[in-house]
Residue frames as qw, qx, qy, qz and C-alpha x, y, z in Angstrom:
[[0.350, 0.864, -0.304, 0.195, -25.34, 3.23, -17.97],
 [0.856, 0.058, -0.320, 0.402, -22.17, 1.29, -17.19],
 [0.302, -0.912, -0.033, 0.277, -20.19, 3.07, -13.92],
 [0.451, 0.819, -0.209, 0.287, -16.99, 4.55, -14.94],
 [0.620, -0.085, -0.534, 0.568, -13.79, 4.27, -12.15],
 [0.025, -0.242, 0.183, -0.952, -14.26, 7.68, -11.01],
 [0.685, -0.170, -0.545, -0.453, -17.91, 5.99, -10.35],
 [0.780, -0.074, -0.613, 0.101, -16.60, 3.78, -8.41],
 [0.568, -0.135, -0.578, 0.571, -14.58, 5.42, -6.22],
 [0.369, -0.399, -0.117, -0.831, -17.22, 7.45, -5.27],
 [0.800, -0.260, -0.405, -0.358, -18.91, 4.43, -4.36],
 [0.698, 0.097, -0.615, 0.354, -16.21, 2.92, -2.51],
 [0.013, 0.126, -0.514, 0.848, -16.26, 6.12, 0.25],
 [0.611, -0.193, 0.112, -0.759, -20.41, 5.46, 0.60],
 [0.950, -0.089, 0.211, -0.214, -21.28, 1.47, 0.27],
 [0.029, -0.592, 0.794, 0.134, -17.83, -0.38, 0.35],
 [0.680, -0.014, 0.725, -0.113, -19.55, -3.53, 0.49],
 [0.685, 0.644, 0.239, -0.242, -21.14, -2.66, -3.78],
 [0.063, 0.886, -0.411, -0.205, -17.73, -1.13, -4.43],
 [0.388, -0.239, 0.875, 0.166, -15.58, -4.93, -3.53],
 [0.689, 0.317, 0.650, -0.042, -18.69, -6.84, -5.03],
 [0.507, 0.856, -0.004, -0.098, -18.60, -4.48, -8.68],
 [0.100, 0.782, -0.608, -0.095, -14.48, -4.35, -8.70],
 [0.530, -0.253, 0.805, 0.091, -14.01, -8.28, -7.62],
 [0.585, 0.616, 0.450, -0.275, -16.63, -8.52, -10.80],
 [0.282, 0.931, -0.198, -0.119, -13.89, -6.23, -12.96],
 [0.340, -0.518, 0.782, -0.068, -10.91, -8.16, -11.53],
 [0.571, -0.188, 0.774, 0.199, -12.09, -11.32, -12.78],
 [0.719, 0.648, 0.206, 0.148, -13.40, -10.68, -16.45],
 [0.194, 0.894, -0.389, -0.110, -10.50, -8.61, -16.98],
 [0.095, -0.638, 0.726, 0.240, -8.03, -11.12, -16.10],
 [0.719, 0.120, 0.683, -0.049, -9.99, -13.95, -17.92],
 [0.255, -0.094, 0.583, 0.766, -10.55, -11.97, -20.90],
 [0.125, 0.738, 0.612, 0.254, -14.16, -11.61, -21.00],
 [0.022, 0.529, 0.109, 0.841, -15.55, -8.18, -21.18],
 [0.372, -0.254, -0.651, 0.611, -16.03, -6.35, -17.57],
 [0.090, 0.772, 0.610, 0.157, -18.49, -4.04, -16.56],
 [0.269, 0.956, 0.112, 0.025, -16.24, -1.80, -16.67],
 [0.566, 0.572, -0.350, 0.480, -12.19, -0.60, -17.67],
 [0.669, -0.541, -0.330, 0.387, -10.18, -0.99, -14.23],
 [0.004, -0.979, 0.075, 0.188, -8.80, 2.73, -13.45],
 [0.642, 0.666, -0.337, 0.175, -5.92, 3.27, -15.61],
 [0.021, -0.750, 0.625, -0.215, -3.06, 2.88, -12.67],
 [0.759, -0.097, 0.629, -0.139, -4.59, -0.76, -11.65],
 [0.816, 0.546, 0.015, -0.191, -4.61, -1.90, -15.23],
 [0.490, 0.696, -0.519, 0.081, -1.23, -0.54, -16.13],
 [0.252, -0.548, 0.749, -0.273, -0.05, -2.99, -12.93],
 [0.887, 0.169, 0.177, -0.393, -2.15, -5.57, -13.97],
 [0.702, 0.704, -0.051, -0.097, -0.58, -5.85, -16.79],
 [0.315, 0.755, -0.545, 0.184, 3.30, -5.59, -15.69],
 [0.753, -0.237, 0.550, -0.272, 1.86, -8.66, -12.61],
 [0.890, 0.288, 0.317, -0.154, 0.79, -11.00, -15.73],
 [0.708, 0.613, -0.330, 0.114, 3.95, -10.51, -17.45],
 [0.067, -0.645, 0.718, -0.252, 6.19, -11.21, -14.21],
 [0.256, 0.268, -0.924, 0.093, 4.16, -14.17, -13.24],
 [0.171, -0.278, 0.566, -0.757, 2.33, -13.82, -10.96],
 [0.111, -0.459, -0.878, -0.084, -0.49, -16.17, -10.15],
 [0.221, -0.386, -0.182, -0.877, -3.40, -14.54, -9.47],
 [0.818, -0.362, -0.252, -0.369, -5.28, -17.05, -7.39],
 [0.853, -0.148, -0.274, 0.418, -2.16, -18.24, -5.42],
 [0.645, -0.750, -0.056, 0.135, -0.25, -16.73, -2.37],
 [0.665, 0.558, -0.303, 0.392, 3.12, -15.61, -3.02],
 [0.655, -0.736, 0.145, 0.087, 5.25, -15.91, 0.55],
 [0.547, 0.619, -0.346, 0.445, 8.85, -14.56, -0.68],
 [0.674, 0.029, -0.476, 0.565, 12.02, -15.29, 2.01],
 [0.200, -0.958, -0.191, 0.081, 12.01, -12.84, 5.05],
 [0.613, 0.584, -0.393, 0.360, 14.58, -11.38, 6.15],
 [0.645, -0.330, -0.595, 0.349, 16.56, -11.86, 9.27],
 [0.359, -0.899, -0.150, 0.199, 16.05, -10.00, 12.45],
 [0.651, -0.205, 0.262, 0.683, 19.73, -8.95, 11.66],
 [0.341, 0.306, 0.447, 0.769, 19.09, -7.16, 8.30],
 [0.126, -0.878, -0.352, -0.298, 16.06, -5.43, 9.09],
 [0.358, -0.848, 0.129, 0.368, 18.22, -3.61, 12.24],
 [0.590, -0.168, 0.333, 0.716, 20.48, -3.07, 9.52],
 [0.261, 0.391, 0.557, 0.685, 18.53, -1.57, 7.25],
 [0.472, -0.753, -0.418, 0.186, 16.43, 0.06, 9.79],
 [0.530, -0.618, 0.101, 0.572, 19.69, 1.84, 10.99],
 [0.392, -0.274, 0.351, 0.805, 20.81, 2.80, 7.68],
 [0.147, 0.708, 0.616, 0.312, 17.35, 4.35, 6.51],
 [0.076, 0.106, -0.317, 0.940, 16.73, 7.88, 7.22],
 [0.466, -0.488, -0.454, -0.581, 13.08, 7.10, 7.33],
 [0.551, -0.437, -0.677, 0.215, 13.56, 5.68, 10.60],
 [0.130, -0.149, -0.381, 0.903, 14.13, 9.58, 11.54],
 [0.394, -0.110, -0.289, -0.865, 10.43, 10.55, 10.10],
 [0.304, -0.324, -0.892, 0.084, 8.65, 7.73, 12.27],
 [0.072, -0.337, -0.806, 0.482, 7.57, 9.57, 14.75],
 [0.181, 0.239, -0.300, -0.906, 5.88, 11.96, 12.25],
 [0.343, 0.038, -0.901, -0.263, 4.04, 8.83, 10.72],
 [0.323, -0.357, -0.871, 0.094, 2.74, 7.51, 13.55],
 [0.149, 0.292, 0.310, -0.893, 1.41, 10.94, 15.29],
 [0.233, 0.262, 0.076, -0.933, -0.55, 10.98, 12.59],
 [0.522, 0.020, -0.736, -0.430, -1.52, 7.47, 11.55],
 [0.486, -0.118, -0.861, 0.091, -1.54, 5.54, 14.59],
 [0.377, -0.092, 0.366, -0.846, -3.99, 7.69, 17.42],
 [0.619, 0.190, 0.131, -0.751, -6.81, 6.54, 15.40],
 [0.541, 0.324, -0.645, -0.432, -5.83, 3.21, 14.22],
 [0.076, 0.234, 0.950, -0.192, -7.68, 0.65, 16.56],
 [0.424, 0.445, 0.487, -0.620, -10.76, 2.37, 16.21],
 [0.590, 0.585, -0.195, -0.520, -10.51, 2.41, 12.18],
 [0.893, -0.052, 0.429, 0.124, -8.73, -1.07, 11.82],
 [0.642, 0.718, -0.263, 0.060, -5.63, -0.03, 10.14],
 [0.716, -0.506, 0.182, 0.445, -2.13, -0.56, 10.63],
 [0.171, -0.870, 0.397, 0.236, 1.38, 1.49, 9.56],
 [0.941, -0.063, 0.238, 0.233, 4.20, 0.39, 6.78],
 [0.010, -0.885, 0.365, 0.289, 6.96, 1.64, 6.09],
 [0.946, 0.228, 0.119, 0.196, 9.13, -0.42, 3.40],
 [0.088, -0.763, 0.309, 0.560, 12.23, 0.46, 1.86],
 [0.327, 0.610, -0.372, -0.618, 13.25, 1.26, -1.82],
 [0.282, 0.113, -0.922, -0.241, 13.66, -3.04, -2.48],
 [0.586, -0.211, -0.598, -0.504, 10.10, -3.52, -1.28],
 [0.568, -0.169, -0.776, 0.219, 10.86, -4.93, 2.08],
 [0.722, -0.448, -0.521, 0.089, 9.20, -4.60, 5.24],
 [0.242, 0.377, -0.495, 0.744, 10.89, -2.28, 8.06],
 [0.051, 0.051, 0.666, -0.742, 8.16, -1.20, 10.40],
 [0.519, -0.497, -0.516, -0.466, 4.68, -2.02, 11.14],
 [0.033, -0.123, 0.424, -0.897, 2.39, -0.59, 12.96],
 [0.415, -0.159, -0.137, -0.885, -1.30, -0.31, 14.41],
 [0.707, -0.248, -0.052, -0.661, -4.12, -1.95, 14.92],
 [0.452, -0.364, 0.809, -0.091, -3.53, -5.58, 16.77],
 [0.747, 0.444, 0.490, -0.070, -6.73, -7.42, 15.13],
 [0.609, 0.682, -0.356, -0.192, -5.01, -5.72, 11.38],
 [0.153, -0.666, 0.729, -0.037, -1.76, -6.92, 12.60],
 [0.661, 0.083, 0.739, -0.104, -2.93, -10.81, 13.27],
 [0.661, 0.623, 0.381, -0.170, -4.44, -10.63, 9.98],
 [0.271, 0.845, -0.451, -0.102, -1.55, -9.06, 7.74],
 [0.299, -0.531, 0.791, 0.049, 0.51, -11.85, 9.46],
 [0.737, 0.433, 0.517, 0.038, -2.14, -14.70, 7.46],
 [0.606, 0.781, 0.127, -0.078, -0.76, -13.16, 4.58],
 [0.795, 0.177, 0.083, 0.574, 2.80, -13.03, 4.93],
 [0.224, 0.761, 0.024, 0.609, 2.95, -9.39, 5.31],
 [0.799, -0.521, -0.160, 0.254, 5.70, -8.97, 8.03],
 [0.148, -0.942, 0.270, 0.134, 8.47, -7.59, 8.98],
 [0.041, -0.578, 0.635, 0.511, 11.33, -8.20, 6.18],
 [0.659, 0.507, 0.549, -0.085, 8.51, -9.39, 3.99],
 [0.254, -0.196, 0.532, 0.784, 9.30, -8.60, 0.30],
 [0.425, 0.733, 0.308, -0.433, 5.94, -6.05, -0.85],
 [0.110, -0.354, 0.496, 0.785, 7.50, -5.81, -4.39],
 [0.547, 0.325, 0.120, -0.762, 5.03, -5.43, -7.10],
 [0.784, 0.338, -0.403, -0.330, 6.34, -8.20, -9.43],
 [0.196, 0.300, -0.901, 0.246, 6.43, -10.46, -6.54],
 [0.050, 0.432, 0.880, -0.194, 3.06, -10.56, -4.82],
 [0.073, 0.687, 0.697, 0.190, 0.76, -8.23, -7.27],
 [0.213, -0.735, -0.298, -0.570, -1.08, -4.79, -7.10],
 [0.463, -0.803, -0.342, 0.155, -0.60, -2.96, -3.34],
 [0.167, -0.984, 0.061, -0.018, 0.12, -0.11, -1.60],
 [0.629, -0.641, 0.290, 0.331, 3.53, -0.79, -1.39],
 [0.630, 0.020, 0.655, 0.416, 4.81, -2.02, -4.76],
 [0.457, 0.676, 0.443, 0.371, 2.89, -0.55, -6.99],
 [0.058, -0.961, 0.045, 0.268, 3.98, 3.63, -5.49],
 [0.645, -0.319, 0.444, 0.534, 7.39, 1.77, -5.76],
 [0.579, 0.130, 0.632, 0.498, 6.91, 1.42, -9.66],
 [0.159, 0.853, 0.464, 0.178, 4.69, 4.76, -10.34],
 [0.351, 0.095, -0.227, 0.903, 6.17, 7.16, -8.21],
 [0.197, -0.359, -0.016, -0.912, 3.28, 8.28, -7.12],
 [0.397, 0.109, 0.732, -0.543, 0.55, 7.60, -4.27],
 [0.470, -0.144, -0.769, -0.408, -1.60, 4.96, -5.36],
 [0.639, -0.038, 0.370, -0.673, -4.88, 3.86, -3.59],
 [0.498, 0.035, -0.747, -0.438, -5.56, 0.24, -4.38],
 [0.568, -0.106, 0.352, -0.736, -9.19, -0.61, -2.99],
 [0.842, 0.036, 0.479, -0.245, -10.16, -4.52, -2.44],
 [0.868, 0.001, 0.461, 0.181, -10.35, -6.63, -5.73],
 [0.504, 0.816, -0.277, 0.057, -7.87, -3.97, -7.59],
 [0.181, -0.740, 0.640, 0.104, -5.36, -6.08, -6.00],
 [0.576, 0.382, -0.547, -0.473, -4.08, -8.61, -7.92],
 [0.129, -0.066, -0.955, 0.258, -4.04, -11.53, -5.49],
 [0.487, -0.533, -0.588, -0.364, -7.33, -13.01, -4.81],
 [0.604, -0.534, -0.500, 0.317, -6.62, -13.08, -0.66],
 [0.474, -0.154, -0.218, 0.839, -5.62, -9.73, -0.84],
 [0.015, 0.445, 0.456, 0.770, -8.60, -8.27, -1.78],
 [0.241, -0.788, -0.526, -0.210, -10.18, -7.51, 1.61],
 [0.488, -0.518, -0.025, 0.702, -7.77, -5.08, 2.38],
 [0.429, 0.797, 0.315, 0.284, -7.48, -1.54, 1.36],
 [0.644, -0.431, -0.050, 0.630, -4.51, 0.41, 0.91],
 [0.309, 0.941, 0.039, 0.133, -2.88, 3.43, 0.21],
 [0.601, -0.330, 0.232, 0.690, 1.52, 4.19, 0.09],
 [0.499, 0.861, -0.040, 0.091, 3.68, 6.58, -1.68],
 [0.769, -0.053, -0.119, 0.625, 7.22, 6.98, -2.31],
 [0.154, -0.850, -0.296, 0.407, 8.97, 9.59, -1.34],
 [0.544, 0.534, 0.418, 0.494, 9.85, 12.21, -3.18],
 [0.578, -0.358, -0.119, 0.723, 12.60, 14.52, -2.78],
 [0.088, 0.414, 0.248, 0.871, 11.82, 17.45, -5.31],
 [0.433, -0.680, -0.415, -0.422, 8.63, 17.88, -2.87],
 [0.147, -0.628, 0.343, -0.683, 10.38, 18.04, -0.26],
 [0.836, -0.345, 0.168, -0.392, 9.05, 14.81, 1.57],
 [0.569, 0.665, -0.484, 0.027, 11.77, 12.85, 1.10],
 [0.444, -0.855, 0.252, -0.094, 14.15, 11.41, 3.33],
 [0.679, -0.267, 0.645, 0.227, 15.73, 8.45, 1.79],
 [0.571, 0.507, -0.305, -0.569, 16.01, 8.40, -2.19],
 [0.259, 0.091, -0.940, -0.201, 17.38, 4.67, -1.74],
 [0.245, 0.002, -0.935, 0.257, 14.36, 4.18, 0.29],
 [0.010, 0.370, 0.760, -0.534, 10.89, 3.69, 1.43],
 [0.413, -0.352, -0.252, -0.801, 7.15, 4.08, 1.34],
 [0.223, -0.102, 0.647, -0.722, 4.66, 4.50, 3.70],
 [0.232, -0.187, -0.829, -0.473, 1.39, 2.44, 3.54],
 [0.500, -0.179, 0.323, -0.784, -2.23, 2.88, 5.50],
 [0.391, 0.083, -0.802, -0.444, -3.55, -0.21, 5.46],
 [0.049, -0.010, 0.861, -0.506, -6.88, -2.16, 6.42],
 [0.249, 0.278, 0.847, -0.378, -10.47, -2.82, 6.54],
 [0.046, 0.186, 0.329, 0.925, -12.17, -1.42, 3.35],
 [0.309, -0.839, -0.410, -0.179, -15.26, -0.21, 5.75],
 [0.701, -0.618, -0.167, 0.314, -12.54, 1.58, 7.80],
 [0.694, -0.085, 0.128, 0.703, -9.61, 2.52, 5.96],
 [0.065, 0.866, 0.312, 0.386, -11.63, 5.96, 4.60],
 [0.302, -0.937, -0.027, -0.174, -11.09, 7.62, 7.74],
 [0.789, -0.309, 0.132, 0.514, -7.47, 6.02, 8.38],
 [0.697, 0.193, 0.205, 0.659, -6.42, 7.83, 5.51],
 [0.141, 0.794, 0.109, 0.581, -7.51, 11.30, 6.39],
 [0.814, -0.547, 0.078, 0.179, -5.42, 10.87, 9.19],
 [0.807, -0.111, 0.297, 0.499, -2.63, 10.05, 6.97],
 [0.486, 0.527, 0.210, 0.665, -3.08, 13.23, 5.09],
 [0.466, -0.882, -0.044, -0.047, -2.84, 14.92, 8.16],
 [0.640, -0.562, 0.382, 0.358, 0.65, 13.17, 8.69],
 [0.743, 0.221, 0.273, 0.570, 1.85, 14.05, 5.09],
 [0.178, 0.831, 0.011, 0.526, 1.15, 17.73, 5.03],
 [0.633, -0.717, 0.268, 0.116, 3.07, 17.78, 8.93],
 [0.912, -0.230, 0.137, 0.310, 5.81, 15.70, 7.42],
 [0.356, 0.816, 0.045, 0.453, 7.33, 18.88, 5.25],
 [0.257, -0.864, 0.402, -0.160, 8.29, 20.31, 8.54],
 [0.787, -0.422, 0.450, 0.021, 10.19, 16.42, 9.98],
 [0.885, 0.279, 0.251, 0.276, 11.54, 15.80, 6.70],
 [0.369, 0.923, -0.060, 0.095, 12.97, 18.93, 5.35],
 [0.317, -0.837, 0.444, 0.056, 16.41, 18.67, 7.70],
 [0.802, 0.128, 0.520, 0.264, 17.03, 14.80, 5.90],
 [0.735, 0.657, 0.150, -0.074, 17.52, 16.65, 2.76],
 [0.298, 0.801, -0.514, -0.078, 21.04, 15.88, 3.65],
 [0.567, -0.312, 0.762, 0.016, 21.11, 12.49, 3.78],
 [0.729, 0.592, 0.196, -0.283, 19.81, 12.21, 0.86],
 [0.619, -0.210, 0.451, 0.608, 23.03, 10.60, -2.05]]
């Protein structure tokens, strides 16, 4: 009996190793065209789908312009996320050498502001272009935690080869935007947060991180006048 996504990501929290090898397996019949052993969960698809119509290569790197040290302290300064950091990191970054993850915070045009965490993630994020005033947009380098919340509005989990870049597949992430009716808010021009790292690791990063989202109600609520 063919698995099902729900299947999967079952699998993914017991043997991560079956989870990459069965999704990288999904990933490429899907975008070839043959028939996969099974339908990619409906939120990877529907990004799939809005990648292959921006451009994107699939098999090729995409290393968009940074920005300068300048901008980022500009933008930086004129986020209000930068008042919800230390909220973030209480509750991402205790545990994030021991689980190989690392902290991102972007704002609302995809880019870069603050990383955090793990050194060895760090090194590794930097092979990839993913830096500070990197450009994480979704129809610029694919499927990930950053881009895709951007375009949903909602937290998104995307595990190994549900991103759409090949080199970006041993990395699992998880982001959301925020989202001011809830109350978690702090910027409406701006920003998601991202867990990101090892997909034998990143399990326990992220129940961490829902530690630091049900806290962040209390650090956010006073932003809800900075808000335009």
């Amino acid at each position: 009996m063919p698995l099902s996504p729900m299947d999967v990501r079952h699998l993914a929290g017991v043997d991560t190793t079956r989870a990459a090898r069965l999704l990288s397996e999904v990933r490429s019949a899907t975008l070839s065209g043959q028939r996969a052993p099974m339908a990619p969960r409906p939120v990877i698809e529907e990004s799939w789908e809005r990648v292959l119509r921006s451009g994107v290569a699939p098999d090729h790197d995409v290393r968009a312009g940074l920005l300068s040290r300048a901008e980022v302290q500009r933008r930086r300064e004129g986020s209000a996320l930068r008042h919800v950091l230390p909220v973030l990191r209480e509750g991402l970054l205790p545990c994030a050498d021991a689980t190989r993850h690392i902290m991102v915070v972007a704002d609302a045009d995809g880019r870069v502001l603050w990383r955090e965490g793990s050194p060895a993630v760090l090194r590794k994020a930097d092979a990839l272009g993913f830096t500070v005033g990197a450009d994480w947009r979704e129809d610029v380098v694919g499927t990930n935690g950053v881009g895709t919340p951007a375009v949903t509005r909602r937290p998104v989990q995307v595990f190994a080869a549900e991103h759409f870049v090949r080199s970006h597949a041993a990395w699992t992430c998880a982001g959301g935007a925020p989202d001011r009716s809830a109350g978690r808010a702090a910027d409406r021009r701006g920003g998601r947060e991202r867990a990101a790292g090892d997909d034998a690791s990143v399990h326990a990063g992220l129940d961490r991180g829902r530690a630091a989202r049900s806290a962040d109600v209390r650090g956010l609520h006073p932003l809800r006048g900075c808000l335009p």
